[in-house]
N, CA, C and O atoms as a CHARMM CRD file, in Angstrom:
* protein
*
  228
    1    1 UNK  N     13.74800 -11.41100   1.91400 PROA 1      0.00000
    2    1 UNK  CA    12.58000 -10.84700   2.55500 PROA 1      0.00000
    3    1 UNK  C     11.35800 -11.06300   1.66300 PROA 1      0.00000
    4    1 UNK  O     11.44700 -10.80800   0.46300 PROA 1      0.00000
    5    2 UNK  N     10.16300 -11.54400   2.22000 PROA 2      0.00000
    6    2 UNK  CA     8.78900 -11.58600   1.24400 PROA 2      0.00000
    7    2 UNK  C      8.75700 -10.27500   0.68500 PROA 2      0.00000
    8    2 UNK  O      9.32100  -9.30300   1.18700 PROA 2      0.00000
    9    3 UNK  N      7.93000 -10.26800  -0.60500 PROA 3      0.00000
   10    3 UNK  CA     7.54300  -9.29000  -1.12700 PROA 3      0.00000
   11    3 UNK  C      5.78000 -10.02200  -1.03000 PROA 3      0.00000
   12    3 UNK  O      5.19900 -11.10300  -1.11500 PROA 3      0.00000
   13    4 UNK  N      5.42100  -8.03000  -0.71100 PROA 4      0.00000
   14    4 UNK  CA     3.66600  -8.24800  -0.84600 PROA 4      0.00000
   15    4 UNK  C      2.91400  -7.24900  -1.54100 PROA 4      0.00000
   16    4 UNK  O      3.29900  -6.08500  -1.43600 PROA 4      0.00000
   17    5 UNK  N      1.95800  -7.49500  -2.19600 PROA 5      0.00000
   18    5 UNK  CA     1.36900  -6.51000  -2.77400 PROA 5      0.00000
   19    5 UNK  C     -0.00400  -6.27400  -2.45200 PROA 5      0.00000
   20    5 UNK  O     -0.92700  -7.07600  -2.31100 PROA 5      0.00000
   21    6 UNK  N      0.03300  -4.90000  -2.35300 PROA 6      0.00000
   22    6 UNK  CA    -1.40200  -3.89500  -1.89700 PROA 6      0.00000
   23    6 UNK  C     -1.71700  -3.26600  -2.55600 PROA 6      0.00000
   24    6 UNK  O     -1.05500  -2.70200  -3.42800 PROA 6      0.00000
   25    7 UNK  N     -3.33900  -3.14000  -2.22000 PROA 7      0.00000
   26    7 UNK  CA    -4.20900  -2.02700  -2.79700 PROA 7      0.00000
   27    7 UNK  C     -4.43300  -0.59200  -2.13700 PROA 7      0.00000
   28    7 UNK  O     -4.88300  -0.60500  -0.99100 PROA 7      0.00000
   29    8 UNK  N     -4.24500   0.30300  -2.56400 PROA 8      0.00000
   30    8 UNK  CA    -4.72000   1.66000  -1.80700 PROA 8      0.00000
   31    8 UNK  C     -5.96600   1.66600  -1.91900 PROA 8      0.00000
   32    8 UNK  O     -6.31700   2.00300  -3.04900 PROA 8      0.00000
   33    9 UNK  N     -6.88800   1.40700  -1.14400 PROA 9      0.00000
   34    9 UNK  CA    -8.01400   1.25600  -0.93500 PROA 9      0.00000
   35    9 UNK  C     -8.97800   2.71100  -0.27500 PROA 9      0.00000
   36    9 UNK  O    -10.18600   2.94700  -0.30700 PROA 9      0.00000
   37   10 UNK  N     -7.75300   3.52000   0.32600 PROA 10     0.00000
   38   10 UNK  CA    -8.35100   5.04700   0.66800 PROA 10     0.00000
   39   10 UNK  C     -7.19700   5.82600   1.45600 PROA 10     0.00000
   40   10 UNK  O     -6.56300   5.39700   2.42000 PROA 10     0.00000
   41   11 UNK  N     -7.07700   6.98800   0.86900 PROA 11     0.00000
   42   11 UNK  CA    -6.19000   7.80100   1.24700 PROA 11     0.00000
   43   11 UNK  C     -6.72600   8.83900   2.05300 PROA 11     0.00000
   44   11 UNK  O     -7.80600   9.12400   1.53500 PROA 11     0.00000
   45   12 UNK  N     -6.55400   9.49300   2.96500 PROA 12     0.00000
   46   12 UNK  CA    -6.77500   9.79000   4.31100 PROA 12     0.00000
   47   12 UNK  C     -6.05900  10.53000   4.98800 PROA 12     0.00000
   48   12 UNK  O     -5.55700  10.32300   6.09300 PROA 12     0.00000
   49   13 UNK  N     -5.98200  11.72900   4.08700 PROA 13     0.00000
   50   13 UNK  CA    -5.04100  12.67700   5.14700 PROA 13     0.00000
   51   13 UNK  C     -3.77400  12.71000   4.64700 PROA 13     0.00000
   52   13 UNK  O     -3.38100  13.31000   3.64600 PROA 13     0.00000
   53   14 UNK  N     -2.81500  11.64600   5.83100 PROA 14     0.00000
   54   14 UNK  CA    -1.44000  11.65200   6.15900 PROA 14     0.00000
   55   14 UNK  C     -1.38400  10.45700   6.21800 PROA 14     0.00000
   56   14 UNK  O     -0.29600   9.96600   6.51800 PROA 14     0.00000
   57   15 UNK  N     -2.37100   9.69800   5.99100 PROA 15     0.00000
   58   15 UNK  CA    -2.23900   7.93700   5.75600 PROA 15     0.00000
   59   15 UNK  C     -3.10200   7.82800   4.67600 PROA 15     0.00000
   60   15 UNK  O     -3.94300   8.55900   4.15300 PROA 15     0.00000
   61   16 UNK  N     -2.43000   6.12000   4.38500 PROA 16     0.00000
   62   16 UNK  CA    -3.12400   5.73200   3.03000 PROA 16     0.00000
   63   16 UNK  C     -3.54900   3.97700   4.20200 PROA 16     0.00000
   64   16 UNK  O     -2.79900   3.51700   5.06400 PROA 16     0.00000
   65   17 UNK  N     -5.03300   3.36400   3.75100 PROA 17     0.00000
   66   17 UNK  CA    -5.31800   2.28500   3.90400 PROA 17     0.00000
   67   17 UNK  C     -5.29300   1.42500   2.73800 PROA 17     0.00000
   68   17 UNK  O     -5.70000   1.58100   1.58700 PROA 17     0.00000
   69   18 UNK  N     -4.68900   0.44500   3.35900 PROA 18     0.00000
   70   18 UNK  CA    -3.97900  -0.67700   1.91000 PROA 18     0.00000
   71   18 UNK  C     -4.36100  -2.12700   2.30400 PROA 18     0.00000
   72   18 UNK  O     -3.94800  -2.84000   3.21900 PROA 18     0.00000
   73   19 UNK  N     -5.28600  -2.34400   1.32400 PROA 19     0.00000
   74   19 UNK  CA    -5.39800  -3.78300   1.05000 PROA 19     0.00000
   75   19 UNK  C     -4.81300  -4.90800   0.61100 PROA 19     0.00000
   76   19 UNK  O     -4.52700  -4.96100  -0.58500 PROA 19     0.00000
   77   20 UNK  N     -4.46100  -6.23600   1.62500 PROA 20     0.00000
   78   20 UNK  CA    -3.59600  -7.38000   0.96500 PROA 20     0.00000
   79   20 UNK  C     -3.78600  -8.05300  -0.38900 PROA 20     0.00000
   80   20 UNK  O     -4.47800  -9.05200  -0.19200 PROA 20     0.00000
   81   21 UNK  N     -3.65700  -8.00600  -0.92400 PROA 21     0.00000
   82   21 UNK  CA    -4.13900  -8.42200  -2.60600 PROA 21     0.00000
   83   21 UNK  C     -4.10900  -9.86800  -2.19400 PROA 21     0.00000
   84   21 UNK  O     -5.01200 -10.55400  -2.67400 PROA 21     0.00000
   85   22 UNK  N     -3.06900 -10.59600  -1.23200 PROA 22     0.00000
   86   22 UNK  CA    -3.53400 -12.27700  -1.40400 PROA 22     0.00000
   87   22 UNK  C     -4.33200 -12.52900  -0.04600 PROA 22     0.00000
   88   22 UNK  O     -4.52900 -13.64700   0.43000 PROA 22     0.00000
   89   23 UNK  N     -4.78100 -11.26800   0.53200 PROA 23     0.00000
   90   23 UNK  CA    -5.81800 -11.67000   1.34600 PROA 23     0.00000
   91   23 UNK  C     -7.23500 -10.70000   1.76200 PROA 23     0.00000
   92   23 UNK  O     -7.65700 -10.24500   2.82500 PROA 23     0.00000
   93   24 UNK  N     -7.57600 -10.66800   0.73300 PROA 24     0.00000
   94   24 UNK  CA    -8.94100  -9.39200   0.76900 PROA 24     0.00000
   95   24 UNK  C     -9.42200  -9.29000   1.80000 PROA 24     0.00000
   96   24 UNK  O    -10.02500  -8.21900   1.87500 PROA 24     0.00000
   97   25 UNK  N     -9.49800 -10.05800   2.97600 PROA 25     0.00000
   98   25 UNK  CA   -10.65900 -10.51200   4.08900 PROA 25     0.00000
   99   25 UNK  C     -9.92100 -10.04900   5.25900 PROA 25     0.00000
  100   25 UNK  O    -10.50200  -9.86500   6.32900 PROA 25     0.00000
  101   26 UNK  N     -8.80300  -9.87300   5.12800 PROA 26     0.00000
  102   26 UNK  CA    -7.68800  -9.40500   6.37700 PROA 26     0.00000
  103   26 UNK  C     -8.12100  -7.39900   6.65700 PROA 26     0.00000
  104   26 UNK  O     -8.52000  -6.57500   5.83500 PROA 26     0.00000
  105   27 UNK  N     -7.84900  -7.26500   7.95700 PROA 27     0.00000
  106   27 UNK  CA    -8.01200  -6.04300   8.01100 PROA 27     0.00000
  107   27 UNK  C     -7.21800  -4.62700   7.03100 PROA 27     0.00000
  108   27 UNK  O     -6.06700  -4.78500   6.62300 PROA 27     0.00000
  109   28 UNK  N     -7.68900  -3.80700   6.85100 PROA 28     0.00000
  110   28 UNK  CA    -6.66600  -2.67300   6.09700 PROA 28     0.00000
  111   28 UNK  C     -5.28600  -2.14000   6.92200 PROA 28     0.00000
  112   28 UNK  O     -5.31500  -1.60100   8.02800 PROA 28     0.00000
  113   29 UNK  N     -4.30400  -2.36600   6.27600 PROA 29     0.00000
  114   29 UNK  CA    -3.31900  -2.01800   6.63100 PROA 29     0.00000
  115   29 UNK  C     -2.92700  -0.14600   6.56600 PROA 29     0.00000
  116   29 UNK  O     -2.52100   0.42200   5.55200 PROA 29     0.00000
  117   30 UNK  N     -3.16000   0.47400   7.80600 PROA 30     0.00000
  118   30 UNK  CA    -2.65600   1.91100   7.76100 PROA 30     0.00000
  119   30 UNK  C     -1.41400   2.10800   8.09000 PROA 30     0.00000
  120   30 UNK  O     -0.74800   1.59400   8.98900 PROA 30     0.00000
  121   31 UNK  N     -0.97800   3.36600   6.81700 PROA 31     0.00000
  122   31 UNK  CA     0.34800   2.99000   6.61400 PROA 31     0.00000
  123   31 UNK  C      0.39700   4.66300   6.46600 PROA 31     0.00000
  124   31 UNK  O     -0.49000   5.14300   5.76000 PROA 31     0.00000
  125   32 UNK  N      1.37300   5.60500   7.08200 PROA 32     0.00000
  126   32 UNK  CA     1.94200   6.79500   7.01600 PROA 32     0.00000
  127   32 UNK  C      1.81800   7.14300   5.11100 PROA 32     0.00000
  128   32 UNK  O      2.01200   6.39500   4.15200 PROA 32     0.00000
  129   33 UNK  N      1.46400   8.42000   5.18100 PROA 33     0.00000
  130   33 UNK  CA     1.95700   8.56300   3.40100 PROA 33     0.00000
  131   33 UNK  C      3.24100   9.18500   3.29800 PROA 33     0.00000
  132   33 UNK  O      3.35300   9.82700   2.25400 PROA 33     0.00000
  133   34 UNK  N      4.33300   9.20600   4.10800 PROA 34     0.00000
  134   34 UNK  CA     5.44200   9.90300   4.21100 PROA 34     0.00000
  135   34 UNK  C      6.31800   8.54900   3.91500 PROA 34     0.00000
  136   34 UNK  O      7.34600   8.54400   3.23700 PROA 34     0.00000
  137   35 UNK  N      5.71800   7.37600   4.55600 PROA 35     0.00000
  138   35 UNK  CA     6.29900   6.30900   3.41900 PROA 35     0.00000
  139   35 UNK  C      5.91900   5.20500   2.41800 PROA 35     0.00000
  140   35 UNK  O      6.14200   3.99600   2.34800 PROA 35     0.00000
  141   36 UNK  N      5.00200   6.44900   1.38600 PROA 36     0.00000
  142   36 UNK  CA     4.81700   5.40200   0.38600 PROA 36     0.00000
  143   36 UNK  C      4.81100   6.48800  -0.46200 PROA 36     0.00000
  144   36 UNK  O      4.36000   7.59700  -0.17600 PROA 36     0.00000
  145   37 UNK  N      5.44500   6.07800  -1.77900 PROA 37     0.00000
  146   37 UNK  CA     5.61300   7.22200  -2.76700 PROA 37     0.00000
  147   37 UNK  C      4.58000   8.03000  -2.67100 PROA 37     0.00000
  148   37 UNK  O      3.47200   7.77300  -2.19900 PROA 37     0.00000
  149   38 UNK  N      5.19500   9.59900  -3.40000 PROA 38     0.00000
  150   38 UNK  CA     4.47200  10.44100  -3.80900 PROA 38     0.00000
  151   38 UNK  C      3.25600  10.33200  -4.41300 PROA 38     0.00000
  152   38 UNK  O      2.16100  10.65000  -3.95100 PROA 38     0.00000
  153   39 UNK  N      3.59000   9.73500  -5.76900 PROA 39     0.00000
  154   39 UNK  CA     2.48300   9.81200  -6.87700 PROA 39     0.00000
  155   39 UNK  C      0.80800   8.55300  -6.78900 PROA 39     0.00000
  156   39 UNK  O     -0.09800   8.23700  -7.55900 PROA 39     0.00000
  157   40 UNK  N      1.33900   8.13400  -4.98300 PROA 40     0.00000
  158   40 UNK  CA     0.07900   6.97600  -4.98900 PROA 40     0.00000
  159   40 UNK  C     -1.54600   7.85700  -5.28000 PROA 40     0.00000
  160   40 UNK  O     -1.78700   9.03800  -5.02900 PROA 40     0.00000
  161   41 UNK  N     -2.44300   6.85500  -5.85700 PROA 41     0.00000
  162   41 UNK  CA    -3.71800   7.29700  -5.76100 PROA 41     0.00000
  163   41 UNK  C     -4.31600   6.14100  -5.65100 PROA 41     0.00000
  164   41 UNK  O     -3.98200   5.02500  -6.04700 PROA 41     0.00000
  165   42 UNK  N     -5.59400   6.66000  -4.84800 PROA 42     0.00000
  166   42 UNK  CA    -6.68700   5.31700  -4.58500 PROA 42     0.00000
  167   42 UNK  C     -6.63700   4.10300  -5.64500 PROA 42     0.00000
  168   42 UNK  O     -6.47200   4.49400  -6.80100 PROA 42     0.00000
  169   43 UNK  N     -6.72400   3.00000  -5.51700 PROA 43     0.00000
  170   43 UNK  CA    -6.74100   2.10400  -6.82500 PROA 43     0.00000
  171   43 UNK  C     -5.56100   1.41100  -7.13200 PROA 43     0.00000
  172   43 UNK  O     -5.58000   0.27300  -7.60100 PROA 43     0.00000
  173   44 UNK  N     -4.38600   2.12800  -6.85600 PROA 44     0.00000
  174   44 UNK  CA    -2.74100   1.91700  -7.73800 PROA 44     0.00000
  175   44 UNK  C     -2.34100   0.64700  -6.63900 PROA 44     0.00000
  176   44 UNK  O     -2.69800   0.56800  -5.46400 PROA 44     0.00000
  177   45 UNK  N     -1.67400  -0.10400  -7.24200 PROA 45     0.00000
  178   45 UNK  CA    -0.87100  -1.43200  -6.64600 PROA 45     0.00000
  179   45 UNK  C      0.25500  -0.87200  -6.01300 PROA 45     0.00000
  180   45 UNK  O      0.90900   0.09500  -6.40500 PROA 45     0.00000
  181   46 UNK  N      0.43800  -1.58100  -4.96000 PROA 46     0.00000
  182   46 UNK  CA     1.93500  -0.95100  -4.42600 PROA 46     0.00000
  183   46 UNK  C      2.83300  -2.59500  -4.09700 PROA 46     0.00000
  184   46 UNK  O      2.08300  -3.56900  -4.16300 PROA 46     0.00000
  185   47 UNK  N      3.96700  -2.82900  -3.84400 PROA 47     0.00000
  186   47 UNK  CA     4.75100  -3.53400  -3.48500 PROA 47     0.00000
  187   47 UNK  C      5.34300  -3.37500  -2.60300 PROA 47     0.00000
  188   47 UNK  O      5.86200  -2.26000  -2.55800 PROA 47     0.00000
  189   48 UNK  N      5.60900  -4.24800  -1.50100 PROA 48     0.00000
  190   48 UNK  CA     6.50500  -3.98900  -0.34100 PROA 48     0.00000
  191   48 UNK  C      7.77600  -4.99500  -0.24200 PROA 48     0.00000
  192   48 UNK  O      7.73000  -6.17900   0.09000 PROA 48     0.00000
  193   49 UNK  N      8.81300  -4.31100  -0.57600 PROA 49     0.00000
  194   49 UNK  CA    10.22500  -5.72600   0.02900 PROA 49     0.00000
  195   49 UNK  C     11.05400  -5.06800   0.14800 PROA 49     0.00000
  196   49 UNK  O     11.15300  -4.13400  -0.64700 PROA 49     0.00000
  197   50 UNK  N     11.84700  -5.20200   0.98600 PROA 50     0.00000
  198   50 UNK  CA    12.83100  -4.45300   1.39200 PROA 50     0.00000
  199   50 UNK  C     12.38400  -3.31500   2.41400 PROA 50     0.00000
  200   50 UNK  O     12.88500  -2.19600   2.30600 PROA 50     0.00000
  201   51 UNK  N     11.74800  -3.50100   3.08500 PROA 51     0.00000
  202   51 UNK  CA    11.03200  -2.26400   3.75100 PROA 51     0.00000
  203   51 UNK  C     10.93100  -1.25900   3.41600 PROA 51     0.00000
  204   51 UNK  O     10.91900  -0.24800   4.11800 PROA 51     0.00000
  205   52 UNK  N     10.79900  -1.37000   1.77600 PROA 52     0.00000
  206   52 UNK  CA    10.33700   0.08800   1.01600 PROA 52     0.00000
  207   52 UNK  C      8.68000  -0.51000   0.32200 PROA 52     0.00000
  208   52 UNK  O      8.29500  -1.67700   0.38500 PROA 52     0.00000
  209   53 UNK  N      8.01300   0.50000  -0.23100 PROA 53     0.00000
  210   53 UNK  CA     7.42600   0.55000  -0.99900 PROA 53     0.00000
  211   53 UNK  C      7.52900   1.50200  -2.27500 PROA 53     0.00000
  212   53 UNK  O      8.11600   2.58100  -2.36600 PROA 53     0.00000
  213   54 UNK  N      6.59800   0.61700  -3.49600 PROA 54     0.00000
  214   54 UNK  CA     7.08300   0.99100  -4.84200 PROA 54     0.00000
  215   54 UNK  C      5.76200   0.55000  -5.34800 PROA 54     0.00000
  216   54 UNK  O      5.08400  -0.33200  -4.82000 PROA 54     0.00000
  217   55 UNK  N      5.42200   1.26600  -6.47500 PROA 55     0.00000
  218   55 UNK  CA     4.54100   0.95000  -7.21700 PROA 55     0.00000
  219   55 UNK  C      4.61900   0.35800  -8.37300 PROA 55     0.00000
  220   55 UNK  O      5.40700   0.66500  -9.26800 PROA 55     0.00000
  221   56 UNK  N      3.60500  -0.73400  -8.41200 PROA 56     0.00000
  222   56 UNK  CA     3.83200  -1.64200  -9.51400 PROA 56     0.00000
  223   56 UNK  C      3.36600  -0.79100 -10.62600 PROA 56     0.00000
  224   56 UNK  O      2.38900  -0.04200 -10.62100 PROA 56     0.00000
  225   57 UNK  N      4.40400  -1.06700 -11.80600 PROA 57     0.00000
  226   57 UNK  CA     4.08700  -0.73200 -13.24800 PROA 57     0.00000
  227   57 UNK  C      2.84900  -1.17200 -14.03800 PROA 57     0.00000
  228   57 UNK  O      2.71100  -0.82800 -15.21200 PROA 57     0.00000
């Protein structure tokens, strides 16, 4: 499965909007915060594969 990596670009409630890191120009991806770790904050990299997300170290 691809792996992709995003930006939390704004958190929002009960969603977080996440930016494609290999495509800045693409729309923001809104994404539930019930599935993306706890500890995200605006700014932090996230990874997607496996139909999880994880935050890059």
């Amino acid at each position: 499965m691809e792996k992709k990596e995003y930006v939390v670009r704004q958190i929002d409630g009960d969603y977080a909007h996440l930016e494609d890191v290999n495509d800045p120009q693409k729309e923001w991806k809104l994404v539930a915060r019930a599935l993306l770790p706890q500890e995200i904050y605006e700014g932090c990299h996230l990874v997607y594969e496996w139909m999880e997300y994880s935050m890059l170290e």
